[in-house]
C-alpha positions in Angstrom: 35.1 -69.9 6.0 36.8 -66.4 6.6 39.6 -65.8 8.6 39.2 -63.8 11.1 42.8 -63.9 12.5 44.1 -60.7 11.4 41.7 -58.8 12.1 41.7 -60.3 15.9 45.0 -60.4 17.4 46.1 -61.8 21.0 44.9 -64.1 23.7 44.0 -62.4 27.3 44.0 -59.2 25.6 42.1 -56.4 24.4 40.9 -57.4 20.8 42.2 -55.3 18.4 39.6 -54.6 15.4 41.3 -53.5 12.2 39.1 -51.4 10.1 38.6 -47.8 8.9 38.4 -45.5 11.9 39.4 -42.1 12.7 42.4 -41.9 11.8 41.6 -42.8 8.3 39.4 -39.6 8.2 42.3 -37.6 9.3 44.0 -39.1 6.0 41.3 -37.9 3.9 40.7 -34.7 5.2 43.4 -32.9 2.9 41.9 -34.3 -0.1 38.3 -33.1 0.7 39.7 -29.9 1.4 41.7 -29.4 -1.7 38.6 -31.2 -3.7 36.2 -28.5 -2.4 38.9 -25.8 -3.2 39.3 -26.9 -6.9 35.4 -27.2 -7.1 34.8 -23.6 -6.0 38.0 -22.5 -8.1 35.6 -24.0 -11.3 32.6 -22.8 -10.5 34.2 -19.3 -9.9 36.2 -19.9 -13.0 33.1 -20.5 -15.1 30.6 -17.3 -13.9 34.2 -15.2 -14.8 33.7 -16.6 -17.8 30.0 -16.3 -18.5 30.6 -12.7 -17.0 32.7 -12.0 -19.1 31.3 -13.3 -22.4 27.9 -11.3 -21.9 30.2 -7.6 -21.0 32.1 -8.7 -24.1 28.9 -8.8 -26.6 27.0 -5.8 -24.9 30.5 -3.8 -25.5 30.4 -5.0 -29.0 26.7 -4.0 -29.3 27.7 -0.6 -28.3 30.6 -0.2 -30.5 28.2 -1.1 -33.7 25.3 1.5 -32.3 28.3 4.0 -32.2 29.4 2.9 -35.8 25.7 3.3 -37.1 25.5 6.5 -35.4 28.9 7.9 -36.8 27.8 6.9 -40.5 24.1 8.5 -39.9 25.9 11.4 -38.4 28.3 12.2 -41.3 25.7 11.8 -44.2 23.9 14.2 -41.8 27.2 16.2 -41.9 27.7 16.1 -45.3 24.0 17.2 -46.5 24.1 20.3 -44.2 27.2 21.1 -45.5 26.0 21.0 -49.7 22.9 23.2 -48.3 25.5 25.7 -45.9 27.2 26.4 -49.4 24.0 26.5 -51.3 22.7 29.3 -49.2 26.1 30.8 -48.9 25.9 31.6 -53.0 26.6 35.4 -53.6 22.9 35.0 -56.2 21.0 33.4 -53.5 21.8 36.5 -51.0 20.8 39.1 -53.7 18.1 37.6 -54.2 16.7 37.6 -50.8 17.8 40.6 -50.3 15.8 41.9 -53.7 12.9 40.5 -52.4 13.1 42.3 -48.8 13.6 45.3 -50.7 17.2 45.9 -50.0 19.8 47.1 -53.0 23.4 46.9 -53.2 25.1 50.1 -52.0 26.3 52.4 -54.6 29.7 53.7 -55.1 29.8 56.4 -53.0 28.6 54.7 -50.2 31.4 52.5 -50.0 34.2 53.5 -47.7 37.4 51.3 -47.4 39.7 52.2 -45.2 
């Protein structure tokens, strides 16, 4: 058989009932609080994260492209720069100018100042 003693106390008195009531609830109220708190501080913690992870690999996607593009660029760079001089040639002029029918000037033609 249980004893019911302590939780009834008193004769000719209101029964007291011990149990959890509302002042328990009071108790945990703090802890709910600062468990919701920590549970929104994770799941805030976590999309930073996730966030931050995808900016991360699209900035390092960017950074190759721009690598790619600086190589491409400078063989570009390179080849106009072999065919600049190749035109630039004194031969090469001449012999445009030959077949437009130009000549070079003659010596008394040539002022210098």
């Amino acid at each position: 058989m249980r004893d019911y003693a302590k939780k009834y106390s008193g004769v000719g008195k209101r029964q007291r009932v011990s149990g959890k009531g509302a002042s328990n609830s009071d108790g945990e109220r703090p802890f709910r609080i600062i468990g919701v708190v920590a549970v929104v501080a994770m799941l805030l913690g976590v999309a930073g994260s996730l966030w931050f992870g995808i900016a991360l690999q699209d900035g390092l996607g960017k950074l190759d492209k721009g690598k790619q593009e600086r190589t491409e660029l400078t063989a570009t760079n390179v080849a106009l720069s072999a065919e600049k001089e190749a035109l630039l040639k004194q031969e090469k002029i001449e012999a445009a100018a030959g077949g437009l029918g130009l000549f070079p000037p003659s010596e008394k033609q040539i002022r210098r100042p």
